[in-house]
PyMOL CGO cylinders between C-alpha atoms (Angstrom):
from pymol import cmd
from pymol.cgo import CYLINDER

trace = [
    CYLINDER, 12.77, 10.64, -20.84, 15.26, 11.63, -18.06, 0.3, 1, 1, 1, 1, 1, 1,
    CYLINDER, 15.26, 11.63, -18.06, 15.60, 14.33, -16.23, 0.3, 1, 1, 1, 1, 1, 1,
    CYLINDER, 15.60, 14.33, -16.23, 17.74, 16.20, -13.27, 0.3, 1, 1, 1, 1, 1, 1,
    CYLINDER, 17.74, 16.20, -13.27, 17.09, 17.29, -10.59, 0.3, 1, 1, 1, 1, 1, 1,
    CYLINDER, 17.09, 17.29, -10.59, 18.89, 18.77, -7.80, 0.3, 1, 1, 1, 1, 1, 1,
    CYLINDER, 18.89, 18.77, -7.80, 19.25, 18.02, -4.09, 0.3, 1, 1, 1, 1, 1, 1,
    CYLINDER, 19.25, 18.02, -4.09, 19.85, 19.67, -0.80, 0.3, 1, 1, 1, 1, 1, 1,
    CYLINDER, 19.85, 19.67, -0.80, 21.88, 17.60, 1.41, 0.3, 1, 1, 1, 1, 1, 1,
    CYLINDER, 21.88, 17.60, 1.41, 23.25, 17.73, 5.04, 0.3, 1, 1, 1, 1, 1, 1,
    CYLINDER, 23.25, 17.73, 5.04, 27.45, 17.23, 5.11, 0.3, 1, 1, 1, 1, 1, 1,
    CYLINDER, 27.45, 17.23, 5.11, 27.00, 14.32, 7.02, 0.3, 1, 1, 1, 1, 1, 1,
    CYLINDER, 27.00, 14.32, 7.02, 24.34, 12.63, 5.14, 0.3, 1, 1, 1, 1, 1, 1,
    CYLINDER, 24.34, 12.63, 5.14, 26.23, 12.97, 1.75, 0.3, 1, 1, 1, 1, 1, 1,
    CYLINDER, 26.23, 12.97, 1.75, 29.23, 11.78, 2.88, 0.3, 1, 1, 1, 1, 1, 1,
    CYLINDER, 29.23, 11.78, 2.88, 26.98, 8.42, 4.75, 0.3, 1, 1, 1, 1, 1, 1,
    CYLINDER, 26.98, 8.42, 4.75, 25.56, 8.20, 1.35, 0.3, 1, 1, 1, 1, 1, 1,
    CYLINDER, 25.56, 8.20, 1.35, 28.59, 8.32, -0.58, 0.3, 1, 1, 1, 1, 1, 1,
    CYLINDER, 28.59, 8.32, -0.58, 30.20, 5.03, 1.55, 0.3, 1, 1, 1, 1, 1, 1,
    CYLINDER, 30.20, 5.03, 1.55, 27.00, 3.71, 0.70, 0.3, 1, 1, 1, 1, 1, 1,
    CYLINDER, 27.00, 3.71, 0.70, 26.66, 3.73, -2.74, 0.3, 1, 1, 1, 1, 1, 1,
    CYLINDER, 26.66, 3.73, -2.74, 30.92, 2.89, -2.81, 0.3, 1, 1, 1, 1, 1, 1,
    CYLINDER, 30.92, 2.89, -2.81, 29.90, -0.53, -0.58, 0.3, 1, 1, 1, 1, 1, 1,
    CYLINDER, 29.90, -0.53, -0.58, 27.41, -0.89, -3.42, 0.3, 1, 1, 1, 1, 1, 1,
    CYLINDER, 27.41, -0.89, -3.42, 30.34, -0.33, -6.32, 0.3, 1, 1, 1, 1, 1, 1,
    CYLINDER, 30.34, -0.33, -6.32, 27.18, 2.33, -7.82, 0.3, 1, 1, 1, 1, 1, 1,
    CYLINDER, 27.18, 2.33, -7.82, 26.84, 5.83, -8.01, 0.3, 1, 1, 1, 1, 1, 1,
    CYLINDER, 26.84, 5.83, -8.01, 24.88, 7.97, -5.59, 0.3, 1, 1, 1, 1, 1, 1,
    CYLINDER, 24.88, 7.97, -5.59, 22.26, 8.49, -8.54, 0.3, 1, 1, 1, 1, 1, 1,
    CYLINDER, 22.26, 8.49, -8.54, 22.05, 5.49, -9.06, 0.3, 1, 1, 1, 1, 1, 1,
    CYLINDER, 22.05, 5.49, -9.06, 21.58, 4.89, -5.65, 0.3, 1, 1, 1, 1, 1, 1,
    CYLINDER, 21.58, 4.89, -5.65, 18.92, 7.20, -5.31, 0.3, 1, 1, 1, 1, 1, 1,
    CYLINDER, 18.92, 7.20, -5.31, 17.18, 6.24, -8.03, 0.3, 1, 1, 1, 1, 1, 1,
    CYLINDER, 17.18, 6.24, -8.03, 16.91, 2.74, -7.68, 0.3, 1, 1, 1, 1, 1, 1,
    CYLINDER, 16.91, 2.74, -7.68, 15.53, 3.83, -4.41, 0.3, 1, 1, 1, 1, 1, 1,
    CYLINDER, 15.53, 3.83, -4.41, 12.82, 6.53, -5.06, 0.3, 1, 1, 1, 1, 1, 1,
    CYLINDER, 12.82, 6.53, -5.06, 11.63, 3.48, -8.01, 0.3, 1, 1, 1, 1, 1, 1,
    CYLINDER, 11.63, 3.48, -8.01, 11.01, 1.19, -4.97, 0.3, 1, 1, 1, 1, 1, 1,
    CYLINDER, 11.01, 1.19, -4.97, 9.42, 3.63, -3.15, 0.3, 1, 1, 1, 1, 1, 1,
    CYLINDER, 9.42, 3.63, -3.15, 6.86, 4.53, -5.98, 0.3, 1, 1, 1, 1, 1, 1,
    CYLINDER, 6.86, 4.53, -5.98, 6.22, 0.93, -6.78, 0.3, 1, 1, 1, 1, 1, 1,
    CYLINDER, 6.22, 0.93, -6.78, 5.31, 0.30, -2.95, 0.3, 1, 1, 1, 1, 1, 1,
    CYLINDER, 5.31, 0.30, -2.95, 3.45, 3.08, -3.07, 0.3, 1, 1, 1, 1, 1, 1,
    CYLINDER, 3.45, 3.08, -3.07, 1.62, 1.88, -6.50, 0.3, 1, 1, 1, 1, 1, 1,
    CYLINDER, 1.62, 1.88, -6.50, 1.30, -1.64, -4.97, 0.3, 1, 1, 1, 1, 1, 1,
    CYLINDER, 1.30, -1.64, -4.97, -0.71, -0.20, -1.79, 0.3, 1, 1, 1, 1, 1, 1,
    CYLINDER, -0.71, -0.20, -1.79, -3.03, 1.97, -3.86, 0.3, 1, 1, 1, 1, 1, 1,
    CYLINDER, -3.03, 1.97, -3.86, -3.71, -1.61, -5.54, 0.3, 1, 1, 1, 1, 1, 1,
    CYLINDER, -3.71, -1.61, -5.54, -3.89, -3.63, -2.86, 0.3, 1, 1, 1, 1, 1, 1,
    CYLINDER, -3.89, -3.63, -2.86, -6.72, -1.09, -1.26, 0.3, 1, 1, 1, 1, 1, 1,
    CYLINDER, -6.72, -1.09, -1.26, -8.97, -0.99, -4.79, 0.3, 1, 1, 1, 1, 1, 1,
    CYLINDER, -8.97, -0.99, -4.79, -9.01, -4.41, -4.85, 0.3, 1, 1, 1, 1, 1, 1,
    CYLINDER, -9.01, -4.41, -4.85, -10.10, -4.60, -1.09, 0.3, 1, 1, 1, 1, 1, 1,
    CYLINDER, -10.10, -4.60, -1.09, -12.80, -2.38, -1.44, 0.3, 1, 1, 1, 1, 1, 1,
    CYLINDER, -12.80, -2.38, -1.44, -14.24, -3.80, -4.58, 0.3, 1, 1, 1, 1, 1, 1,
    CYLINDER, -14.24, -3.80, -4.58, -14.01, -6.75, -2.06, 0.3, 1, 1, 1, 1, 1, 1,
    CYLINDER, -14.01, -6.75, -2.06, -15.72, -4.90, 0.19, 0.3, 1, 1, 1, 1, 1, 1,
    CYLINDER, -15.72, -4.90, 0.19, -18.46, -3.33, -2.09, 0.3, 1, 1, 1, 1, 1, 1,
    CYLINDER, -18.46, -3.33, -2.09, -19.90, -6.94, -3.83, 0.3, 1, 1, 1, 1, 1, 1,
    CYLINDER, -19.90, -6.94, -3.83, -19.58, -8.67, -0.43, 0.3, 1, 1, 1, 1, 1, 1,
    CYLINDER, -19.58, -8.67, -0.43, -19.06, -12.10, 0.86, 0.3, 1, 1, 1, 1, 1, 1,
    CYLINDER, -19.06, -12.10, 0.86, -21.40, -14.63, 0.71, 0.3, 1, 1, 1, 1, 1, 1,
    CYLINDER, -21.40, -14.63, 0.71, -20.52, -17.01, 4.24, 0.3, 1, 1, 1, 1, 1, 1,
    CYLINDER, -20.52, -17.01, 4.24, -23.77, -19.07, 4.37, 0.3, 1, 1, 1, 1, 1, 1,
    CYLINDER, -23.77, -19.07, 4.37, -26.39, -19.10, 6.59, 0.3, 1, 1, 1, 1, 1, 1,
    CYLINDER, -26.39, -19.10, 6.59, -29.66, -18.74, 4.09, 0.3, 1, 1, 1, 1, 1, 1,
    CYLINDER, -29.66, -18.74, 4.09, -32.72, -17.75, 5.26, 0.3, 1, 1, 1, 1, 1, 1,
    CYLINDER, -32.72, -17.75, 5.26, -32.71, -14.63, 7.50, 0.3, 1, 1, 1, 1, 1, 1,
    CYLINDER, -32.71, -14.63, 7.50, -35.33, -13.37, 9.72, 0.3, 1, 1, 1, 1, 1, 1,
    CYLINDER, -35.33, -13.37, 9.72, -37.52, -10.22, 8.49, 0.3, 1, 1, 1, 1, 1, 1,
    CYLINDER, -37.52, -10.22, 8.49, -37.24, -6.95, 10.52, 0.3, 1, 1, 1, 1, 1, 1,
    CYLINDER, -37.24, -6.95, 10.52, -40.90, -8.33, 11.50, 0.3, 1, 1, 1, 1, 1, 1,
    CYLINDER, -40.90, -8.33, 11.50, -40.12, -11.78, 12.33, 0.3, 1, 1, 1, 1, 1, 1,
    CYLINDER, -40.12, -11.78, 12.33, -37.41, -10.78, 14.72, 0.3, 1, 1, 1, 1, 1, 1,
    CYLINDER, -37.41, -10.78, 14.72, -39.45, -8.83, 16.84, 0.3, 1, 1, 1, 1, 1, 1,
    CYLINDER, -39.45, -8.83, 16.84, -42.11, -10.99, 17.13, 0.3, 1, 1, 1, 1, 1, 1,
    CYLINDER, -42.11, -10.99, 17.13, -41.77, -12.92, 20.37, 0.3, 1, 1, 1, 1, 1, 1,
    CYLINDER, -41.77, -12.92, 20.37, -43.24, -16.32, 19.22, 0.3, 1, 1, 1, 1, 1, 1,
    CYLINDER, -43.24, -16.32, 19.22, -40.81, -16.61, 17.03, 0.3, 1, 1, 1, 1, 1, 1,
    CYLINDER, -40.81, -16.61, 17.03, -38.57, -17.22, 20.02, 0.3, 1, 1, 1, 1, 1, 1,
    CYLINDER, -38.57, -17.22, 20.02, -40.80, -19.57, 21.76, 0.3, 1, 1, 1, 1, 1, 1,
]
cmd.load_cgo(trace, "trace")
């Protein structure tokens, strides 16, 4: 479902955007449109991107490296001997 709204523009800016969306052979709604979409599906993308990353984040990465040293063990000078 569609529906209008309405703008307030500068002079200058409506008449930039009007050469614009002529070079484009659309319609300033059109225009606008098309470019408020991309700008919510950016936005959608990023919001994405970042639950993925910390879902990432959250179960971790496993690099290697096995056995680690207890709390205890790391302390304890012999260990480094």
């Amino acid at each position: 479902m569609k529906q209008n709204i309405t703008l307030s523009l500068e002079k200058e800016l409506l008449q930039k955007i009007k050469v614009l969306a002529a070079q484009r052979s659309t319609s300033i709604s059109a225009l606008l449109t098309a470019e408020l979409e991309r700008l919510a599906k950016k936005d959608d993308a990023y919001l994405q991107a970042m639950e993925q990353a910390l879902a990432s984040m959250e179960k971790g990465y496993d690099f290697g490296g096995g056995n680690y040293l207890t709390r205890e063990e790391m302390y304890d000078r012999k260990n480094f001997r």
